[in-house]
N, C-alpha and C positions, 0 to 999 in steps of 0.2 A: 504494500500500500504506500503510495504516494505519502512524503511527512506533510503533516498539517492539512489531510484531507474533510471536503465537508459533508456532511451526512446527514439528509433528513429521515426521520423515523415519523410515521404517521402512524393514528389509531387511540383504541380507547374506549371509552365507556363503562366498562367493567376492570376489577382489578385481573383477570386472565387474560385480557389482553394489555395492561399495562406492566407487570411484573416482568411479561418476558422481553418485552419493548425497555426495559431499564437492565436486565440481564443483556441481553444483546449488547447497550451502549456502552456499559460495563467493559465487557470484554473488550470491543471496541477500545478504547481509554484504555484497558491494562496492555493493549499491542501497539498504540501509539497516546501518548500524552497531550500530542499535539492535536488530534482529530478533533475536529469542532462539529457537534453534533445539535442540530436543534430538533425538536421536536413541535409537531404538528397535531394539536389534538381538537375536541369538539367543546365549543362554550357551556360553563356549566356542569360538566361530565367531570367524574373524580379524577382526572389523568393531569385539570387544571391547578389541583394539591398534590397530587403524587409527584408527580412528575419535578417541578419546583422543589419538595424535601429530597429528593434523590441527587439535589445538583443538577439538573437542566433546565435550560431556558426553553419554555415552550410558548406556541402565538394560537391562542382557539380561532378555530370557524364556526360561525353560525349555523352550521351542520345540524340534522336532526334526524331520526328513523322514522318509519313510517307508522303510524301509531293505528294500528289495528283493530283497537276497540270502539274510535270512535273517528270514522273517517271523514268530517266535517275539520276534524283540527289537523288533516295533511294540506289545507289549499293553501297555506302558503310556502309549502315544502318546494315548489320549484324555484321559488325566488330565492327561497336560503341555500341554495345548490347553485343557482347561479353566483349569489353576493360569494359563496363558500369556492368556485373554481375563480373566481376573479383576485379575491386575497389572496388565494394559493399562488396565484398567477404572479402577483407584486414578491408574495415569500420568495419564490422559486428566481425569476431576474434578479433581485436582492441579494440573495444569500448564494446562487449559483454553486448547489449543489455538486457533487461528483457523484452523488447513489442517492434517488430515493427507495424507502424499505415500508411498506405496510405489512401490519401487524394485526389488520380488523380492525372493526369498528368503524364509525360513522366519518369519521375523518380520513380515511386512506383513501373511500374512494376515490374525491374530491382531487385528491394529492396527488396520486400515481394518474391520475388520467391525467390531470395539465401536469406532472415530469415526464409522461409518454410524449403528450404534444409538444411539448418542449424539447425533447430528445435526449432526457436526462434518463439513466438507466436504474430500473426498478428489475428488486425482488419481495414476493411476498414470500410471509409466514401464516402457514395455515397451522392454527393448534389443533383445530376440531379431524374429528374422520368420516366428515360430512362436510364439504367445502359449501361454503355460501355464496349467495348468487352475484355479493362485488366480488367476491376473490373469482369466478370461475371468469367473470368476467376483466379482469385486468389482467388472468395471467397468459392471456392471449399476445401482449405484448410485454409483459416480464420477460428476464432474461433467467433466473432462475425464481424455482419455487420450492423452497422449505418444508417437509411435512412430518408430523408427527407421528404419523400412522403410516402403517406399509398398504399397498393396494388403490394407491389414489389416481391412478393413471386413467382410471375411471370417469373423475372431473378436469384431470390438466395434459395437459402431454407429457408423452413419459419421458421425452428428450431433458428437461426441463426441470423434473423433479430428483428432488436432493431429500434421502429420508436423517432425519438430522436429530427427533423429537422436537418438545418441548423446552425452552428454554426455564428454568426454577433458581431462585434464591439459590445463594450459595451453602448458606448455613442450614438447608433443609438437606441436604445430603449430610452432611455432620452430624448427626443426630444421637447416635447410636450412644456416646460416650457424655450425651447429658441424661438422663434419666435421674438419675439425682437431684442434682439441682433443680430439674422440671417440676419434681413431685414436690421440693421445697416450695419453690415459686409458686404454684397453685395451689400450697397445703394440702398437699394430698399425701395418702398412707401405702405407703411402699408396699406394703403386705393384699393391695385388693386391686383387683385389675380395675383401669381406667378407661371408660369412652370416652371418646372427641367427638362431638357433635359441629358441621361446619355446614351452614347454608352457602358459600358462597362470601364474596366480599358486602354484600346487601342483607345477607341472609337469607332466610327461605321458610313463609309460613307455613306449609304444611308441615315438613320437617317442627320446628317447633311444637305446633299443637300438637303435634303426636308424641312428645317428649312432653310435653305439658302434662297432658293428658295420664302419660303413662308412667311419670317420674317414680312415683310409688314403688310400682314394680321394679323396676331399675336397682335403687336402693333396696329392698324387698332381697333380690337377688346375689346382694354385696357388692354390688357396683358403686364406681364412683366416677362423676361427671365433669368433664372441661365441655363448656357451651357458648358456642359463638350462633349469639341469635340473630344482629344485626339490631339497627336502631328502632326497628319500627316494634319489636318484640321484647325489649329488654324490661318494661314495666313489668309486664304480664310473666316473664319468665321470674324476674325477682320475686314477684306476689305469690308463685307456686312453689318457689325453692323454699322462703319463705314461712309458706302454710307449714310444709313440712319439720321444720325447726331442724334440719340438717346442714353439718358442715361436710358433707359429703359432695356438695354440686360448687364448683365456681363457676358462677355467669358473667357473663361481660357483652356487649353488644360488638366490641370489634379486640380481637387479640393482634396484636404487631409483634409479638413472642413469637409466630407461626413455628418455629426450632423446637421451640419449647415444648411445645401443645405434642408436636409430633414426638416430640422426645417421651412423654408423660404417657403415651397413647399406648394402651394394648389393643385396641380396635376403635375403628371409626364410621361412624352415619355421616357420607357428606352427600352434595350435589353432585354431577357428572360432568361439569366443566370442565375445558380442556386442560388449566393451570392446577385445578383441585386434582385430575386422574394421574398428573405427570408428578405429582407430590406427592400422593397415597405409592406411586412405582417405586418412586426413591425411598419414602421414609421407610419402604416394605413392610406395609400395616394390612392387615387383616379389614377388609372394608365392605358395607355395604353403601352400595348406590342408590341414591330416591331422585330418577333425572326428572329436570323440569321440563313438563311435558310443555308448553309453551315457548322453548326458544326457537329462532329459528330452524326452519326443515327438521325438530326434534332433533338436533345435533347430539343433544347431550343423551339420548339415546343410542346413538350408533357411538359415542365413547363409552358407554358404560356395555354395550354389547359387546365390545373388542375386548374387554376386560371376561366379561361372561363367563366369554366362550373359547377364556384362555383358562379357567377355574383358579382366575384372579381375585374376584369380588362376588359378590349377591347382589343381586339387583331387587331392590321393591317398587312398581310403582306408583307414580304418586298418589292415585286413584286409590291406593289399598294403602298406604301409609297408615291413616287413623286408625287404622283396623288390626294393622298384623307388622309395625314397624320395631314397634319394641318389643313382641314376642320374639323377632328374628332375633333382634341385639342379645336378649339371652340365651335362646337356641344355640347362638354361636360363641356366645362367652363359656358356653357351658362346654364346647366341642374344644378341643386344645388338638385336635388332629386337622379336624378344619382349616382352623386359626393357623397355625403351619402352614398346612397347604396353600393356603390362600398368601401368606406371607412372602413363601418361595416362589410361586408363581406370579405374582405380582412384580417383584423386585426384578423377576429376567426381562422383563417392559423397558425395566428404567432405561433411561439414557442421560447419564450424569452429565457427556462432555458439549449439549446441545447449545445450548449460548457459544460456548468456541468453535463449533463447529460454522454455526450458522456466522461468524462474524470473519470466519476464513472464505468460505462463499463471499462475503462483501468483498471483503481484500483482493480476492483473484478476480471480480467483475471491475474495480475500480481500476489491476493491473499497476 
């Protein structure tokens, strides 16, 4: 790589596509000091906080998704698509790239289409094993594309494709050698196995109500809880732990420990996100899955089936959560053969070196 080359990374919305958009720049930065990297995100999306505490300078667009439940509030979604490639358009003459890189989310589109018109050279990163319908459609003129999952030749050309994983936190591979100090940090009792409970970076109702619901049992069974509910749930989860008069749950609406939680963890209830599946490979945790059946194309269902139907994880869906999510979590607390199985299996998924991987593909496009 050129010294002092410059690098836009677009994307956003969610914290699984911004984690690995900061892993990526990371690595970037550890193989050149000089690399000036800005980043491209959507107004209002958490990527406009993340992003800024991590060390980059980032410029939102007035980008927005298309909002599904009520399609009276997309009419003036072409305008913000236009005002959103025309700022792209000022970023990109401005700052004069050497690579743009999407990452998902509502801002890459924007981004990679005016650096294709521009003739600045993109790569995407696909996390999911369901590609979305901007990535299927940008990476017709990408020059490489990144994938987490084997078999994607299905949505991109196979010329093109680079299987690299997921990009993850550094410290979430490290894990192994905190459990100690995890169990300290969360007061928790070395002697009784622990679930993690994770909806996602927002969280996840259903997930919730069904712990809500069934925390009793949980405890009942000698379990003990790390709960990351998100903000919308954190009342309602405190007033339940609460009832209970147990020091056996710590709640929190957001953990920034993520090391920790995995460190603490004998098994885990999360979502099927692509940054949450490529975590559960590495920390090689015993997991079930409750995908959100609402994201796009059910992505988070074809991640949590590649798992499946490796005898990785358990899958519940969400539809049957209320009903049968915490019976599973003891079913499986109770199987130590499972919990193995699933541990080992899991972990031959991982792909630790994916952020340096993905940031040597930049380096040999940039030449």
């Amino acid at each position: 790589m050129k010294k002092g080359a410059k690098i836009i990374i677009s994307g956003g919305g969610t914290g699984g596509h911004i984690y690995p958009a900061v892993a990526i720049a990371n690595e970037l930065k550890a193989k050149d000091p000089d690399v000036e990297i800005l980043f491209v995100g959507a107004e209002g999306k958490m990527e406009m906080e993340k992003v800024p505490k991590a060390g980059y300078q980032i410029i939102g667009l007035p980008i927005a998704g298309i909002n599904r439940s009520n399609m009276l509030a997309n009419i003036g979604l072409p305008f913000k698509l236009i005002k959103s490639l025309w700022k792209t358009y000022k970023v990109i003459k401005g700052f004069k790239p050497d690579i743009a890189i999407g990452v998902g989310g509502y801002a890459s589109g924007p981004t990679l289409i005016m650096a294709n018109f521009l003739g600045v050279p993109t790569l995407i990163q696909e996390q999911n094993s369901f590609a979305g319908v901007t990535n299927k459609s940008l990476a017709k003129k990408a020059r490489k594309i990144c994938v987490a999952y084997p078999n994607m030749e299905r949505f991109f050309p196979k010329e093109k494709i680079v299987l690299t994983g997921n990009p993850v936190r550094k410290d979430i591979i490290e894990t192994a050698s905190k459990r100690e100090q995890a169990l300290k940090h969360f007061g928790l009792d070395p002697e009784r196995k622990t679930l993690l409970i994770i909806g996602g970076s927002q969280g996840a109702k259903t997930i919730n109500e069904s712990i809500a619901a069934g925390l009793n049992d949980l405890i009942a069974n000698d379990l003990q809880v790390v709960w990351q509910t998100g903000k919308l749930f954190i009342e309602q989860a405190k007033a339940a732990v609460e009832a209970l008069q147990t020091k056996r749950v710590f709640v929190s609406d957001f953990i920034y420990e993520m090391d920790l939680a995995y460190a603490a963890a004998d098994l885990v209830v999360s979502r099927a996100g692509a940054l949450s599946v490529s975590e559960l490979c590495l920390a090689a945790k015993p997991s079930i899955l409750v995908p959100f059946p609402a994201a796009a194309e059910d992505h988070q269902t074809a991640n949590a089936l590649s798992l499946v139907n490796a005898n990785a994880a358990w899958l519940v869906k969400d539809a049957e959560a209320r009903t049968i999510l915490v019976d599973k979590v003891v079913e499986l607390a109770a199987n130590p053969k499972a919990m193995d199985d699933l541990s080992k299996n899991i972990h031959q998924l991982g792909k630790p070196y994916a952020g340096r991987e993905i940031a040597e593909e930049v380096i040999n496009l940039i030449g």
